[in-house]
C-alpha positions in Angstrom: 50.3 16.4 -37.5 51.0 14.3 -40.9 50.0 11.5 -39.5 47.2 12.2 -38.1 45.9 14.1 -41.3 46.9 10.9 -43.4 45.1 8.8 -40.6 41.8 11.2 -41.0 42.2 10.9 -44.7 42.4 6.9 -44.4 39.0 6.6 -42.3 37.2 8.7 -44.4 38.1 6.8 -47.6 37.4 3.4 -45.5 34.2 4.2 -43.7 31.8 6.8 -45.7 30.6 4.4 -47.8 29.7 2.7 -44.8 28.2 5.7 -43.4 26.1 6.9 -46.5 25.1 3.3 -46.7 23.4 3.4 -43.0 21.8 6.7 -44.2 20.6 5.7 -47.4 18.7 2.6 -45.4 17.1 5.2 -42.7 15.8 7.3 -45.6 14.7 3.8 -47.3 12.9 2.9 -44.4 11.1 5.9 -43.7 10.0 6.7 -47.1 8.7 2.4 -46.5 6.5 3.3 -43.1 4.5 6.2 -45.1 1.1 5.7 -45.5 -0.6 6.7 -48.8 -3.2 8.7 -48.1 -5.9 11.6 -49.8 -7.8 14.3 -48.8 -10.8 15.6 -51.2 -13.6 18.0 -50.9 -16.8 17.4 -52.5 -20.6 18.8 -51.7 -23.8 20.4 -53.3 -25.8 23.4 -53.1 -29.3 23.4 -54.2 -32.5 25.7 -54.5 -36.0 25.4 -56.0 -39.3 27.4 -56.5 -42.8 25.2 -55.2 -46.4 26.4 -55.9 -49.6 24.5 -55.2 -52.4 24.1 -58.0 -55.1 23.6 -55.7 -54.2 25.1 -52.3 -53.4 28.4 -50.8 -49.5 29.3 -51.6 -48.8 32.2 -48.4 -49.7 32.8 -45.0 -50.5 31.0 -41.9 -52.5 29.1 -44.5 -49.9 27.4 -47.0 -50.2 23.8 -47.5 -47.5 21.2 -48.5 -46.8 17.6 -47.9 -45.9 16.5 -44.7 -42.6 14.7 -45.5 -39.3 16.4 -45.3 -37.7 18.7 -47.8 -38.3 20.9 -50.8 -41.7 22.2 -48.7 -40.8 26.1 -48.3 -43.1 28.5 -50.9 -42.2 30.3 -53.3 -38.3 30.4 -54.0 -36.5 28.5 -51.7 -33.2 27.7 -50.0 -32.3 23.8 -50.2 -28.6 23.7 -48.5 -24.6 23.4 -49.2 -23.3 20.9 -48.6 -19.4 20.4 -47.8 -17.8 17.0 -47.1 -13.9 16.6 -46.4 -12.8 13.3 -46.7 -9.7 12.0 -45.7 -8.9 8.4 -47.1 -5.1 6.4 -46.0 -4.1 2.7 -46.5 -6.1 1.7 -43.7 -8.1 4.5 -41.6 -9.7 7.6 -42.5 -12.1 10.2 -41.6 -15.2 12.2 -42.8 -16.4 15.6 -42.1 -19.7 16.4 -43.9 -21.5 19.7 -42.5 -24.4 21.3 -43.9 -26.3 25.3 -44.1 -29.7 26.0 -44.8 -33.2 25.0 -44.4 -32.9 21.4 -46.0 -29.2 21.0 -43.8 -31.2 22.4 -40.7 -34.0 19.9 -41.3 -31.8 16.8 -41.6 -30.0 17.2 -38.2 -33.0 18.1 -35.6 -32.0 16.7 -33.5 -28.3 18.0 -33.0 -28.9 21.5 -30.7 -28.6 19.5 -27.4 -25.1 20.7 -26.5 -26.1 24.3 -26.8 -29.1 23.6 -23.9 -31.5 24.1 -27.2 -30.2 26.7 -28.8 -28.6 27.1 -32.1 -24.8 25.3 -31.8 -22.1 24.5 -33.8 -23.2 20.8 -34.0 -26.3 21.5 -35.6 -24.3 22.0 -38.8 -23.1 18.6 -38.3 -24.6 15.6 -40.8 -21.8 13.5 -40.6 -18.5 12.9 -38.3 -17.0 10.0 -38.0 -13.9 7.9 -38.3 -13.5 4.4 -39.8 -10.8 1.6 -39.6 -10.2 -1.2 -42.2 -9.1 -3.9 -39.8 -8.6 -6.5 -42.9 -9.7 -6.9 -46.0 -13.6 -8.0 -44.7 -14.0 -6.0 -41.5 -14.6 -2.0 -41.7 -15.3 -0.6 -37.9 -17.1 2.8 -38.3 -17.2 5.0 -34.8 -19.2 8.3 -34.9 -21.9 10.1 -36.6 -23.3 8.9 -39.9 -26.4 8.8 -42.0 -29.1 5.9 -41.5 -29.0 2.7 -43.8 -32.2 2.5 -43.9 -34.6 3.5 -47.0 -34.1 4.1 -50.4 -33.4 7.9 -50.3 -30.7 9.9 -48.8 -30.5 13.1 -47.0 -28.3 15.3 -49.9 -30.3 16.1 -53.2 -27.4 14.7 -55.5 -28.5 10.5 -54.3 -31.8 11.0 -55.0 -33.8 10.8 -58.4 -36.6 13.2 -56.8 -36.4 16.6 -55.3 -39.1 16.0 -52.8 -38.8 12.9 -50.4 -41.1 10.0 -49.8 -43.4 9.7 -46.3 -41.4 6.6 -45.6 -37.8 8.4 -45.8 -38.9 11.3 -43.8 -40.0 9.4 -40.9 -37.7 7.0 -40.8 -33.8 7.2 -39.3 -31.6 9.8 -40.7 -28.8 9.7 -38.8 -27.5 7.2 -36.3 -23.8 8.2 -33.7 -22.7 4.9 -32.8 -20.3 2.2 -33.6 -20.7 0.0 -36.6 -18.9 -3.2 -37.9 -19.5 -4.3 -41.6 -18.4 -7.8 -43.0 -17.9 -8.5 -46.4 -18.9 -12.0 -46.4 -17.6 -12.6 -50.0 -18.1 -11.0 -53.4 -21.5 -10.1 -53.1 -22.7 -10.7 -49.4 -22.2 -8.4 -46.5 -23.4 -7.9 -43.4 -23.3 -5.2 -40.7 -24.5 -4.6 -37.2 -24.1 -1.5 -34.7 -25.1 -0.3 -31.2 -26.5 3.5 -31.6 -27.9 6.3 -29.5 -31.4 6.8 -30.1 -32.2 7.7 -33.7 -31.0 10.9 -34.9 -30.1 11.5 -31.5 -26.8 12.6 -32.5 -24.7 14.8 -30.1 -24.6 12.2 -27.1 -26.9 9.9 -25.8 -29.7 12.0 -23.1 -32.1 9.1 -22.2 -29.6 6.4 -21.3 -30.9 4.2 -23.9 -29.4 2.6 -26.8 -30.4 1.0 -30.4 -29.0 -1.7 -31.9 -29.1 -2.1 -35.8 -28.4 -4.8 -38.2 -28.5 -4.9 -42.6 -27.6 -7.6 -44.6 -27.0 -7.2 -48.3 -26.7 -9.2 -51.6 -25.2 -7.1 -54.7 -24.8 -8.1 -58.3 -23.8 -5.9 -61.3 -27.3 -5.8 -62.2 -28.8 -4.2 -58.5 -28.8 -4.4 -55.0 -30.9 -5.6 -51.8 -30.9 -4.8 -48.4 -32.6 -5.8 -45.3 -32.5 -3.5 -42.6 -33.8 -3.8 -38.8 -33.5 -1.3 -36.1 -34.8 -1.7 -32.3 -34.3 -0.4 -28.6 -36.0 2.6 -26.7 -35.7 5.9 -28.0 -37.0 8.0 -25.2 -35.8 5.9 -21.9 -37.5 7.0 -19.0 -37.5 10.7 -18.2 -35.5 12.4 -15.8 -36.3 15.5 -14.0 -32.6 16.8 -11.8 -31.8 13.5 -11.4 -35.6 11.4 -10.5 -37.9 9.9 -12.5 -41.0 11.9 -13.9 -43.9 9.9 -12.3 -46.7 11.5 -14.2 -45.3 10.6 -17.8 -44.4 7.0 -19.6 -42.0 5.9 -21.8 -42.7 5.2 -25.4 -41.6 1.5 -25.0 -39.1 -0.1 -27.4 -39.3 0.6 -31.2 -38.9 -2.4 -33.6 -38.4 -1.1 -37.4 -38.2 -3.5 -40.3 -37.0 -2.0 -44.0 -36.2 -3.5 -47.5 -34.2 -1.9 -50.3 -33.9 -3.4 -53.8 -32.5 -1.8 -57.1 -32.1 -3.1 -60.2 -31.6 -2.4 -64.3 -34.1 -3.6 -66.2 -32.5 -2.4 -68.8 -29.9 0.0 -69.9 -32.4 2.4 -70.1 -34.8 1.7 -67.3 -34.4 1.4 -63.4 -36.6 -0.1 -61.0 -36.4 0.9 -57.0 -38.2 -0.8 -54.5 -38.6 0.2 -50.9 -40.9 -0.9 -48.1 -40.6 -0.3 -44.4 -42.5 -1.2 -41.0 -42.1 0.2 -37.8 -43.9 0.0 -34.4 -43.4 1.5 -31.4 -44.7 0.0 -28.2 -46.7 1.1 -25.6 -44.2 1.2 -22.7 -44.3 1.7 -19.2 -45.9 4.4 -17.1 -45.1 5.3 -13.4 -47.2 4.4 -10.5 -45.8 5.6 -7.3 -42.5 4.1 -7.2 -43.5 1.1 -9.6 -43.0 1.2 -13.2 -45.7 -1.1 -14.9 -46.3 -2.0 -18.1 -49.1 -0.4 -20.1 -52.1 -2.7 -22.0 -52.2 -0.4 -24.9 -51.9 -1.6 -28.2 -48.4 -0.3 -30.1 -48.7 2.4 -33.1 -46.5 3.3 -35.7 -46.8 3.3 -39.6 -46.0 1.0 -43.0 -45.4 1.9 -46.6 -44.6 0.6 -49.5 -42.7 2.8 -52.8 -41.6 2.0 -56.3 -39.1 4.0 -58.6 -38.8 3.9 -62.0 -36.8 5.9 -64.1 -36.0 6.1 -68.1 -33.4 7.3 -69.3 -34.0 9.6 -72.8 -30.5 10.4 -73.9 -27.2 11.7 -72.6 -28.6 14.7 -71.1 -32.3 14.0 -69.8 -34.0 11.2 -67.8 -37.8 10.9 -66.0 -38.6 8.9 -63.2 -41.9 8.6 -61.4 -42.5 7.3 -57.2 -45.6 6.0 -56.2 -45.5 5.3 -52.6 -48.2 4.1 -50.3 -48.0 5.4 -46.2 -49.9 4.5 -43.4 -49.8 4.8 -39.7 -52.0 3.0 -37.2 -53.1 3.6 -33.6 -51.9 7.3 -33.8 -48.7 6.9 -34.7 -47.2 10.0 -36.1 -49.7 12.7 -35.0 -50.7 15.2 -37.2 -48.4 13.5 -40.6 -51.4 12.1 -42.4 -55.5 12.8 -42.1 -56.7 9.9 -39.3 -60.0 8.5 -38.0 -61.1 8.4 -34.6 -59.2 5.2 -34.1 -55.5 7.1 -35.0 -55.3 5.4 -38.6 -54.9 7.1 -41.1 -53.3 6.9 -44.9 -51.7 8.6 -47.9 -51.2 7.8 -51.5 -48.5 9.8 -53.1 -47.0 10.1 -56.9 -44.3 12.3 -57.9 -43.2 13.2 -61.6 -40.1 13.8 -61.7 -37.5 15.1 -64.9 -33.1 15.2 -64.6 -32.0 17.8 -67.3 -28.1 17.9 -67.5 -27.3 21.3 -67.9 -23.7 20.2 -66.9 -21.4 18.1 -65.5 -22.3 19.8 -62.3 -25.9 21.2 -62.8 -28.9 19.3 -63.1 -32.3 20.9 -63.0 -35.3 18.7 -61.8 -39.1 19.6 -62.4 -41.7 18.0 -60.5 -45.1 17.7 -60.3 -46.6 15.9 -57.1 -50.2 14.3 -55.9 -50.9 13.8 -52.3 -54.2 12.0 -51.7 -55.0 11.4 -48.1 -57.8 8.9 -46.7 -59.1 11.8 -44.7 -59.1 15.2 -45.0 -55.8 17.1 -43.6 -55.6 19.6 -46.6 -57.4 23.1 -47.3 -58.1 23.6 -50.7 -58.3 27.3 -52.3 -61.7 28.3 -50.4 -59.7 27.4 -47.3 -62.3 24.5 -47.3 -60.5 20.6 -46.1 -59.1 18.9 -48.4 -58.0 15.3 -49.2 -56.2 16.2 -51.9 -53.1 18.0 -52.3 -51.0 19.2 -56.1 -48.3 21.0 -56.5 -45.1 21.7 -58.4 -41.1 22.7 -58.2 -38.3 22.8 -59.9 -34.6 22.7 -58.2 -31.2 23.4 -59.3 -29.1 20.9 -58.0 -25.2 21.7 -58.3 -22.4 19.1 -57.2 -18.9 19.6 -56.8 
């Protein structure tokens, strides 16, 4: 028994450095295979009042402009906005769901899984995951928000309350896979393969979009050219056969450029024009598809932001945007001839107050002047014409 104790004694005196030494080196390389990593909330929530100077303001009769947002009467509802972001060394994750009129507006066309009815994805704007592969390739697979246009879907990136014509009827949100390329210090480069725009639950039609932006950035601004194209309908399907007494919209081809820049420290300039056209397509004869002779349609615009900064707490900026469609392309947005063209000049005034870090409120007074009458004025006569005013609260967190 005493030797044995003193042999016990012996090997522990010998071998536990040894033995916290291999332990020490586990924990070492444990703590070494942990990835840094972050998660952070951040949103908005926003509301506004709108009235119209020279058009009914209730009823079946209300008028407002037909591009998206900020269009309800009287006080309104905007949305909130909630965005979890989860950031580590070399993958991440973003959540970013949305509530209310503004949120419902920006994902239309989400309700698929729920056979058309309100579902859980229609609070959806953005869900998707991303993976740094090096230092100059980001792969992005999911649902996220168009890069096209100047303006954004959530109140707090954009200088105006209301949106432009262009923004409104262009992409707003793409599911898909993306690659970006940083091609060096101020060039980059992306391209993707998408569902159907803002067809964002799963693909329906069969079809898919390819897109493509190449961009130049300085300290000074920005640039980006922006292309889009593919079929957004595909040919319908009724239980499994084609619908022979309906076409297909054809493939849509959608060109867009985005500049920024500071004149100054205290003035801005934003510059954003877009083209897109739409096909013709294919119609059904029997059991032969054929292509139609119809000329394509779409629309075009052209809008310029400047903004001046006062002091600390106040800025003003004013849009001036030019929309037009052509061969009826977007029925029933703008007042059109006989031939389906039709166009809109628009200018928006609009103020930032600072109330806070948080809280900025924005006034605005808006023109819309059409090229044929689509308005009603007071007497419930048409109109070409269109004024109005709102101011939002616009809180971020």
């Amino acid at each position: 028994m005493k030797r044995f104790i003193l042999f016990s004694i012996t090997f522990l005196i010998v071998y536990s450095p040894l033995l916290f030494a291999q332990e020490e080196a586990v924990i070492v390389e444990i703590v070494e295979e942990e990835e840094p990593s972050t998660l952070t909330l951040s949103g908005s929530v926003d509301a506004y009042f709108r009235t119209n100077f020279n058009a009914p303001n209730k009823g079946e009769n209300f008028m407002a402009p037909a591009s998206s947002f900020g269009n309800l009467p009287g006080f309104a509802l905007g949305m909130a906005n909630i965005i979890a972001t989860y950031e580590g060394k070399n993958v991440g994750a973003v959540a970013d769901l949305v509530f209310g009129p503004r949120g419902e507006d920006a994902v239309f066309g989400s309700p698929l899984y729920a056979g058309g009815m309100a579902g859980s994805s229609q609070i959806i704007n953005q869900l998707y995951v991303y993976w740094n592969v090096n230092e100059t390739v980001t792969l992005t697979f999911g649902n996220f928000n168009t890069f096209l246009g100047y303006e954004v879907i959530s109140p707090t990136g954009n200088f105006n309350y209301s949106t432009s014509y262009m923004f409104s009827y262009g992409p707003f949100s793409h599911t898909g896979l993306k690659a970006d390329f940083a091609l060096s210090d101020k060039w980059s480069f992306m391209a993707s393969v998408m569902n159907p725009t803002d067809m964002t639950e799963f693909n329906l039609s069969g079809t898919y979009t390819l897109g493509a932006q190449l961009g130049y950035s300085t300290d000074a601004g920005s640039t980006y050219l922006n292309f889009v194209y593919g079929d957004q309908d595909g040919r319908l399907e009724n239980d499994g056969s084609l619908i022979t007494d309906q076409s297909s919209a054809g493939n849509t081809f959608q060109i867009d450029l985005t500049t920024c820049f500071n004149l100054s420290e205290k003035l801005f300039l934003g510059v954003n024009t877009t083209y897109n056209t739409t096909s013709s397509g294919e119609f059904f004869s029997g059991s032969d598809i054929q292509d139609s002779d119809g000329d394509g349609s779409g629309f075009y615009g052209f809008a310029g932001y400047l903004q001046a900064t006062t002091s600390d707490k106040f800025a003003i900026g004013l849009r001036g945007e030019y929309f037009s469609v052509f061969n009826g392309g977007l029925e029933g947005v703008v007042g059109v001839n006989g031939e389906g063209d039709g166009n809109v000049f628009a200018m928006t005034l609009s103020g930032n107050a600072k109330i806070s870090k948080n809280l900025t409120l924005i006034p605005e007074l808006r023109l819309d002047s059409m090229g044929e009458e689509f308005f009603m004025n007071q007497d419930l006569n048409p109109s070409k014409s269109l004024a109005s005013f709102l101011i939002a609260a616009v809180f971020s967190f």
